[in-house]
N, C-alpha and C positions, 0 to 999 in steps of 0.2 A: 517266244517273247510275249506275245498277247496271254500265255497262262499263269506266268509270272507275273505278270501284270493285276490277273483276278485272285491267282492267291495272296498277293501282298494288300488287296484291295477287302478280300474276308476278313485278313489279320486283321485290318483296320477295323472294320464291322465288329469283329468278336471283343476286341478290345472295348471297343464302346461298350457296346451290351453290355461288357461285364461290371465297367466303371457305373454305368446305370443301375445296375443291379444293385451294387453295392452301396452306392448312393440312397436308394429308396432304403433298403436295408438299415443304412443308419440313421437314417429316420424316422422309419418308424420305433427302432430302438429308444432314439431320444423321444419320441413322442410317449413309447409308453414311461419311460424314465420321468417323465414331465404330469402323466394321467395318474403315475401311482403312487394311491393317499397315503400319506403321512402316518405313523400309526402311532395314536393315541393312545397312554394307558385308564382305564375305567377307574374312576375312584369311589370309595368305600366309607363308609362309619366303621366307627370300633365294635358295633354293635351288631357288625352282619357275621354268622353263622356260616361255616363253609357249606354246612349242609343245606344251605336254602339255594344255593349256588349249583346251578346243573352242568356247568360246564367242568368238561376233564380235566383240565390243562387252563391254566391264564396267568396274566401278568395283572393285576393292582394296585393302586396309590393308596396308601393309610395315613391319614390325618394323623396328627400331634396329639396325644393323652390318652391312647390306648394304653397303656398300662397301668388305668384305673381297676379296682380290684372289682368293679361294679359289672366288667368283661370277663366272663366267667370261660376258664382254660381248661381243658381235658384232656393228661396228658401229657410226655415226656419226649420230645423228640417227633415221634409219631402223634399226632393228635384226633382225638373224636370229631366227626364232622359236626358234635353240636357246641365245639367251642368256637368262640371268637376269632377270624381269620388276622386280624391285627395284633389281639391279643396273645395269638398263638408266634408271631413273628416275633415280638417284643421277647416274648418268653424264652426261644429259644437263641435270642442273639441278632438275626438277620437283621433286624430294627433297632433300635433303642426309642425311649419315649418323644423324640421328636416328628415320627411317622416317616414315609418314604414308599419307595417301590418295593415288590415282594412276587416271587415266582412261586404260586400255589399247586401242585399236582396232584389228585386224587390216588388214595391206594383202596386195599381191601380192609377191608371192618376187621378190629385187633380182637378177641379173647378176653383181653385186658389194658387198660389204661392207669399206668401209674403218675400219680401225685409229684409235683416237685417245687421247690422255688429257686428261682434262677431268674436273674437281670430284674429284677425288683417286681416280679410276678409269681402267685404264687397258684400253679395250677392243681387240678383236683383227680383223684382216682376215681377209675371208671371200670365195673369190672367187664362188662361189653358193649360193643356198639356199632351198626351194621355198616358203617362208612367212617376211614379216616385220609387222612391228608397230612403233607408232607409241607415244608416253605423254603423256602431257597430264594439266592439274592436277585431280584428284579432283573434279570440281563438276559434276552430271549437266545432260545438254543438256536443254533446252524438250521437248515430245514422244517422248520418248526413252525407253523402259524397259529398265533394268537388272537381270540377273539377281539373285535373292537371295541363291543357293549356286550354286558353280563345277562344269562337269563336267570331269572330267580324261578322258584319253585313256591314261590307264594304270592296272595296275593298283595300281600302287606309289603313287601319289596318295592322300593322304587321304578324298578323296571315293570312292574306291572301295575299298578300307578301311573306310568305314561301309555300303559294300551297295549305293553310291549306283550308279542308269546310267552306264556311263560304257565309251570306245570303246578298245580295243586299241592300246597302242602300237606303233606302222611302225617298223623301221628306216629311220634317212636313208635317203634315197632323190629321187629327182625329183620334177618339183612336177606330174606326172603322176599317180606313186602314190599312192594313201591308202591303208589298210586299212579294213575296212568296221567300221560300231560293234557290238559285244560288250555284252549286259547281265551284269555280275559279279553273280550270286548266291550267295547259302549256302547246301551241302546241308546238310539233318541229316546232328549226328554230325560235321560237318568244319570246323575253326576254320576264320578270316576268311580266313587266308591260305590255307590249302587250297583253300578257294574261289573264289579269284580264278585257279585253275592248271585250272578243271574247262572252262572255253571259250576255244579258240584262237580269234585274230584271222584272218581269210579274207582274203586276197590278191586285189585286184581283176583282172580279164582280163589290164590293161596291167602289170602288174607280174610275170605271169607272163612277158612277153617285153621285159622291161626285164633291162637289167645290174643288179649289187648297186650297191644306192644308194651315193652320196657321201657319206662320212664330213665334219663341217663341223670345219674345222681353222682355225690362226692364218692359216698362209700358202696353202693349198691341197691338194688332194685329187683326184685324178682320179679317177671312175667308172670302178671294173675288174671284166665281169662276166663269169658262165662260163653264161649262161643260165637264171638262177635268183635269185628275190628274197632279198635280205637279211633276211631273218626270224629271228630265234632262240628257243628256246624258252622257254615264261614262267620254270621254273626259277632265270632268270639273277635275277628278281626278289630271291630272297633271296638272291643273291652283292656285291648291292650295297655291304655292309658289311664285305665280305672274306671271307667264309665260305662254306667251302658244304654240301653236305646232311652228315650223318654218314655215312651207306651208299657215298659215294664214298671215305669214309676208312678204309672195314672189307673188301678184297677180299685181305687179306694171307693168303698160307696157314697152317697150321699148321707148319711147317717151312720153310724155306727149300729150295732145288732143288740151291741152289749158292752157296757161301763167297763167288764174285765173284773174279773177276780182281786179282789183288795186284800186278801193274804197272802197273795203273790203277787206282790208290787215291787216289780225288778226291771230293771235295765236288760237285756239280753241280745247277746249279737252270736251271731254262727258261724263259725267258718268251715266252711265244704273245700273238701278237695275234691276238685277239678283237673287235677293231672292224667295223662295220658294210660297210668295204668291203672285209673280206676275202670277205665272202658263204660261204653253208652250202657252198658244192661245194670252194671252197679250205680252209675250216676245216676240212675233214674230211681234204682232204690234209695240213697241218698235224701232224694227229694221225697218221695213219700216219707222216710223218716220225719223228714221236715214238718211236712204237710200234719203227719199224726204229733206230733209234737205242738204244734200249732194248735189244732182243734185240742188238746189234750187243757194246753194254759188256759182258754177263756182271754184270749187277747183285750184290751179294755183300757184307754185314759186312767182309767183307777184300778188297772191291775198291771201287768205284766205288758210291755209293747217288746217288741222282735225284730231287729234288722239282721240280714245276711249279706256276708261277705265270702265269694270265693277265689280261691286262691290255685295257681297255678305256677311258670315261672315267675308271676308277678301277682298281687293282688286286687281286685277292684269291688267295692259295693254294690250290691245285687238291689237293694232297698235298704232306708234306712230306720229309725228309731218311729220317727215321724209320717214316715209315709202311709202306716194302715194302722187304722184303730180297732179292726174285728179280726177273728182268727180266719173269715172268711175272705178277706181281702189279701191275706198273706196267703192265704191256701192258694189261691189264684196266682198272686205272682211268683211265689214259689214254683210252678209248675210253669211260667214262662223261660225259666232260669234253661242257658242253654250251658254245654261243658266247655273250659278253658283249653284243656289242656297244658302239655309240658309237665314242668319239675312239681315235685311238692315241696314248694319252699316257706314251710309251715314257720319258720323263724320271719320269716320278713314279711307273713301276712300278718303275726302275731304285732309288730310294730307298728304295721299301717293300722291295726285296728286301734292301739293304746296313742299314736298318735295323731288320727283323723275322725276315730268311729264315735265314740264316746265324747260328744262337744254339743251345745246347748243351740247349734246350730241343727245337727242332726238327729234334733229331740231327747237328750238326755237333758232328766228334770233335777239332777242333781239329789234330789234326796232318797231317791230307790241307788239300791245297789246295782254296782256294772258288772256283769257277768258276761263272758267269752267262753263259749263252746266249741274246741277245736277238733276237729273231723280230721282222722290222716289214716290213709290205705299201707297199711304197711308201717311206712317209718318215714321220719322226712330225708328230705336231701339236703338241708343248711342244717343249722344248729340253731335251739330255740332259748338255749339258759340265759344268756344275755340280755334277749327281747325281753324273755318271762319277765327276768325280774323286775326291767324295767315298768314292766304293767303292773306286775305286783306291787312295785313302788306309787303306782299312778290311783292303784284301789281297785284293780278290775282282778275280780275271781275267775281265776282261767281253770275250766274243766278238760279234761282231754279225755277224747273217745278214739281209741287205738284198734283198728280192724284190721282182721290177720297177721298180727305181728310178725317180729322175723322168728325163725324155727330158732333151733339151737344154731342149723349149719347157714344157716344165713348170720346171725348174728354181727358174722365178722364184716360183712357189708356195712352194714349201721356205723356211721358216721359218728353220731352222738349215742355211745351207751346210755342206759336208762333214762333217755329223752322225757317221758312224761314225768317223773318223778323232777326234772330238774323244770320243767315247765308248769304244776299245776301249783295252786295256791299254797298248799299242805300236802304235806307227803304223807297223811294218816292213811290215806285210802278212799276217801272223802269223793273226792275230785277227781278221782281216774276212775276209767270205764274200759272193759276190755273184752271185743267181742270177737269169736272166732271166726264167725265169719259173716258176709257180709248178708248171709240167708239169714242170720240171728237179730240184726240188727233192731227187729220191732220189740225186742223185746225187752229193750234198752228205753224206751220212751219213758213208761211209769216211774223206774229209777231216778231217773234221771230228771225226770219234773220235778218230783219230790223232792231231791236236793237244793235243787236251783230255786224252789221256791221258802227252801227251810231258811230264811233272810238271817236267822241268829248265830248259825254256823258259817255265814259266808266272811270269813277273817279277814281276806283281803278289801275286802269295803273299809277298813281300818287302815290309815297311812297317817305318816308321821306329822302331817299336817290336820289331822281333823280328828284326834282319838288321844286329847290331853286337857289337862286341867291344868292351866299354867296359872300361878301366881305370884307376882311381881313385889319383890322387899324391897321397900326404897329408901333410900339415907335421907335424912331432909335434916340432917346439923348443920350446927350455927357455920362449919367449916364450907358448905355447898357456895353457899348465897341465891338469892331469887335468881340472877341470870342463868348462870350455871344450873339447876333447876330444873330450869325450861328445856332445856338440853337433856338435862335425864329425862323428863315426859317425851319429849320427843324421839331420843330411844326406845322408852318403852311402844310409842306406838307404832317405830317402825318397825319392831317383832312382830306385835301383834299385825299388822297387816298381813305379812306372810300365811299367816294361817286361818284355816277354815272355821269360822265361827257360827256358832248355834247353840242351840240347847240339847243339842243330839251330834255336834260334833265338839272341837276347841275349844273351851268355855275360859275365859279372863276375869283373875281376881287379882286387885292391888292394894298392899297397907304401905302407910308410912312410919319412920320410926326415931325418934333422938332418944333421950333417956327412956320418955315412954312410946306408945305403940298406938295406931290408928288405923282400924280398916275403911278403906277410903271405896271399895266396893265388893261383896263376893262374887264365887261361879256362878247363883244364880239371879242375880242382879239384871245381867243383858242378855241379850242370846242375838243380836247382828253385831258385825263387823262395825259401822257408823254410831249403832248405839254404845260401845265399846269406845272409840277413839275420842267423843264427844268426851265421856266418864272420865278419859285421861288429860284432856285438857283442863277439866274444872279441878282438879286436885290442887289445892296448895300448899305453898310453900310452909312448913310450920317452923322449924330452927331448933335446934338444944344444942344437946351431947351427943355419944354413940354408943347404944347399947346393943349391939348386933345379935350376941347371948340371946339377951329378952325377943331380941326382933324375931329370932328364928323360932323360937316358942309359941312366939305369939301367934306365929302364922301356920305353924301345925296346928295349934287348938283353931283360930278363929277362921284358917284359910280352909288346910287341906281334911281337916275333919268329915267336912262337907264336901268335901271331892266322892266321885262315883267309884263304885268297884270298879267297873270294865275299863277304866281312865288311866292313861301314865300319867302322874303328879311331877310335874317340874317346878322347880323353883327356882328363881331368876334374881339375885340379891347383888344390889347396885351399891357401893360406899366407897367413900372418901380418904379413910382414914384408919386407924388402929381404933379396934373397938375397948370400950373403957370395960368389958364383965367378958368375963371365962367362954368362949366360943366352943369350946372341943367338945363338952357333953352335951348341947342340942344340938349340935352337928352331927353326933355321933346319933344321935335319937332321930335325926330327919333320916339319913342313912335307912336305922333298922328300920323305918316305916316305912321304906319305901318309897322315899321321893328322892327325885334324881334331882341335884342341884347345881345350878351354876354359878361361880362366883366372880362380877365382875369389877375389877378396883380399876380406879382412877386416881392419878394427883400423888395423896401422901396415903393410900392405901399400902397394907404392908401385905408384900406375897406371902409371908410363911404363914398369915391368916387365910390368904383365897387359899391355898390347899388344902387348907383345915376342912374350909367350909365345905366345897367341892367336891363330888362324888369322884372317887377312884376312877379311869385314873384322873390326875390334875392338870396332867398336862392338854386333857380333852375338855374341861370342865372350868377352868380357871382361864379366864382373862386380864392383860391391865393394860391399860393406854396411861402415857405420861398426863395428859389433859382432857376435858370434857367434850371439846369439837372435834377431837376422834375417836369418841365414842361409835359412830355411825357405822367406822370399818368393822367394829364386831359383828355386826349384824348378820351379815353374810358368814361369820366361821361359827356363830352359836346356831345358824338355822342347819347347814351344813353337817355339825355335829348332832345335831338333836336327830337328824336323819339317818345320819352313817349308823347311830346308835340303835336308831327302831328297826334298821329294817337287817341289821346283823341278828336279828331275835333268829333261835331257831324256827324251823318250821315241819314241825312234829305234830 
């Protein structure tokens, strides 16, 4: 009895214990159920790079408007780790342009990257590149753990930016190189950014006898090395925005050495590539070019001033027009100039230069010529014919110096066939420079001053705004009236505002005309803009008939006679009415001389007269508004055409 007794009494015991056991057990269950964080996904710009991202495997949020074409994609399915990690989800589907979550996984560096467009992105061919990546829909795998926060591989990441680990960015390079990881700290005493400039990136063994990496471009890039990694120094971190230190902008002396050469009084700006496959041994050549090129002009207020610009994925000003008056104060900061690296996107430095470089802000004196020297290792990776023209429309004589071009078996890389010819001012030969290599390059200096400073051949200082003799036919019959009038002088001076005026550019002559004929000022009369529009206010009104015939005679003998050789002759003929004498044979005589005419009628003007009058064809040349208060709207389609028409000149 008594053992019955103690075994029904351990039952009881075991029973406990175990109900205890299980007890604590599901508690701590719920406890860690309760301790374990939440997991957050890391969010992005459109503008981050998988390859600055070190992590294997992660999950991502991408904001709204990645699929701006400004997110450059690399890439079909599989993509380069130097495109855009949003852009590249957009691209293939997993996103559309409102952003969202995206599952990124690293693979192995492809052979080749081919071009596509798909979901309103249009991605670019790569023919190598040492890391790519895959994107998949936001929704973490079974077993799988996802980082919480992203390490970036540079310092310009946000993640390292707040202090975080994070590894040095490589220049392109083979899928050999990496650079080793860097923890970014803060000293005391030194903002964030200072801090991230205190530990360089270390070069692994293979990189010290590796060529300078491959720059990844649309159409290709060959590896050209002089025995030395593509490295540059972190400095270029704040050049990303265009800018760079202030102490590279203050080496100017207290006086100047020298006025500068007055027979080479030019405007001049440089653009250097900076990209990763020029490599530190050729950048530095680069710069000495510069430096001899420098000392070569006689830098000088009254001769030749020099800003540089270099360009990389992005472009920024190195110095501008203004900032050094002696060739020795360029020499110096030229030799401060550290390398960008990335792309050579010799098309989009060419626009920052026609849109920012050349402004009275950054010392352009307006009456020397603007001359742009483009520097490119190879070939570029965008395309330049677009920008060009646009500069060539703006006046600036763009030279291009082409080192090491592509072979034959390269060629099929290049992006844009015969790039320089579509880029320099004239395609005589004038303007391109083409050196084999970049050990040649000094030998390009002499040349190449010589041209730049030969001011009578630089064609493109000529635009369709500052390189005309216009002169103004004006109806003044009894048909107009004084109000009405005032209304034509007031077209005429809003032409005239539009263009460049001087006595060495646009020069403005006007007559008036009824039965007889009045020059009421010639081309060389004015030579400003104010002294011009003043000349158009005092004109008055006189009244007759309409003798258009005579008008147009009158104004080749008294107007265009005195027009210049080097000048296009436009003639700008305003009426009312049907002319009372024979229009077709001085028409046909402005014609063969070579003045380009516009015919503008108003009211009771008869069209099958503007055609007459009007240089071929009529319907580019010939205007009519029903009344005189809309006159103003031509304004805009005669400056428009006068432009379309100068700048379709060939360029031979």
């Amino acid at each position: 009895m008594g053992i019955v007794v103690l075994t029904m009494k351990a039952s009881v015991i075991e029973m406990f214990l175990v109900l205890l056991v299980t007890g604590i057990q599901s508690n701590e269950e719920m406890t860690k159920k309760m301790k374990r964080p939440k997991f957050t996904v890391p969010q992005i710009s459109c503008d981050v790079r998988a390859g600055k991202i070190t992590n294997v495997e992660f999950i991502v949020k991408c904001p709204p408007g990645c699929q701006d074409p400004r997110y450059h994609v690399y890439g079909t399915d599989v993509y380069a780790s130097y495109s855009s990690v949003c852009g590249a989800a957009v691209h293939s589907g997993v996103l559309d342009n409102s952003g969202g979550k995206i599952l990124v996984r690293k693979v192995a560096g492809q052979s080749g990257y081919k071009g596509s467009y798909s979901n309103g992105v249009r991605s670019l061919s790569l023919p190598r590149w040492r890391e790519s990546f895959v994107v998949s829909e936001g929704k973490p795998q079974k077993g799988v753990t996802y980082p919480l926060s992203l390490t970036y591989s540079s310092s310009k990441s946000p993640a390292a930016k707040a202090g975080e680990t994070a590894r040095a960015d490589q220049s392109p390079s083979g899928p050999e190189t990496a650079a080793q990881p860097v923890t970014v700290t803060q000293v005391p005493g030194t903002t964030a950014v200072e801090a991230t400039h205190t530990t360089l990136p270390k070069p692994s063994p293979s990189a010290d006898s590796t060529a300078s990496g491959l720059r990844p471009q649309p159409a290709g890039q060959r590896s050209k090395g002089l025995g030395e990694p593509a490295l540059w120094k972190p400095e270029s971190v704040l050049l990303d925005a265009g800018f760079v230190p202030k102490e590279e902008l203050s080496t100017q002396s207290l006086e100047p050495a020298s006025q500068g050469d007055p027979s080479c009084k030019v405007d001049l700006s440089f653009l250097i590539d900076g990209s990763s496959s020029v490599g530190k041994r050729r950048f530095r050549i680069q710069k000495q070019f510069l430096t001899d090129v420098a000392q070569t002009l006689d830098i000088g207020p009254a001769g030749p001033l020099m800003g540089v610009v270099q360009y990389g994925d992005n472009p920024a000003t190195q110095f501008n027009l203004k900032t050094h008056m002696n060739s020795q104060d360029v020499k110096a900061a030229i030799e401060k100039i550290s390398q960008r690296g990335g792309l050579s996107n010799t098309g989009r430095a060419i626009s920052f230069v026609t849109k920012n470089f050349f402004s009275k802000f950054n010392g352009n004196r307006g009456g020397a010529p603007n001359v742009a020297v483009v520097m490119v290792d190879g070939w570029p990776t965008d395309k330049v014919e677009e920008a060009s023209r646009f500069a060539r429309e703006s006046g600036i004589n763009i030279f291009f110096i082409t080192i090491e071009g592509a072979s034959e078996n390269e060629k099929q890389y290049v992006l844009e066939p015969n790039f320089a010819n579509k880029a320099v001012c004239r395609t005589n030969g004038f303007y391109s420079l083409t050196v084999q290599n970049w050990f040649s390059l000094h030998k390009t200096v002499q040349p190449l001053v010589k041209r730049v400073c030969d001011t009578d051949r630089l064609a493109c200082s000529k635009t369709c705004l500052n390189s005309a003799d216009i002169g103004f036919v004006i109806d003044g019959s009894s048909s107009v009236g004084t109000s009405n009038f005032r209304t034509v002088l007031q077209f005429v001076a809003n032409l005239s505002r539009e263009f460049e005026i001087s006595d060495t550019d646009t020069r403005i002559g006007a007559m008036q005309y009824t039965y007889e004929q009045r020059l009421e000022f010639g081309f060389d009369e004015y030579s400003t803009k104010s002294d011009v529009l003043n000349a158009i206010k005092r004109v008055g009104y006189w009244s007759g008939g309409t003798s258009t015939g005579a008008a147009i005679n009158y104004a080749l003998e008294q107007l265009f006679k005195k027009s210049k050789p080097n000048k296009r002759k436009l003639m700008i003929l305003i009426t009312d009415g049907r002319s009372y004498d024979d229009i077709r044979i001085p028409a046909m005589l402005a014609h063969h001389k070579g003045v380009i005419t516009y015919a503008i009628g108003v009211a009771w003007a008869a069209q099958d007269e503007l055609d007459i009058i009007a240089t071929h064809p009529a319907r580019d040349h010939a205007f009519f508004v029903d009344e005189f208060d809309n006159l103003y709207k031509v304004v805009p389609k005669v400056i428009q055409n006068i432009c379309t028409e100068f700048n379709s000149q060939p360029r031979n």
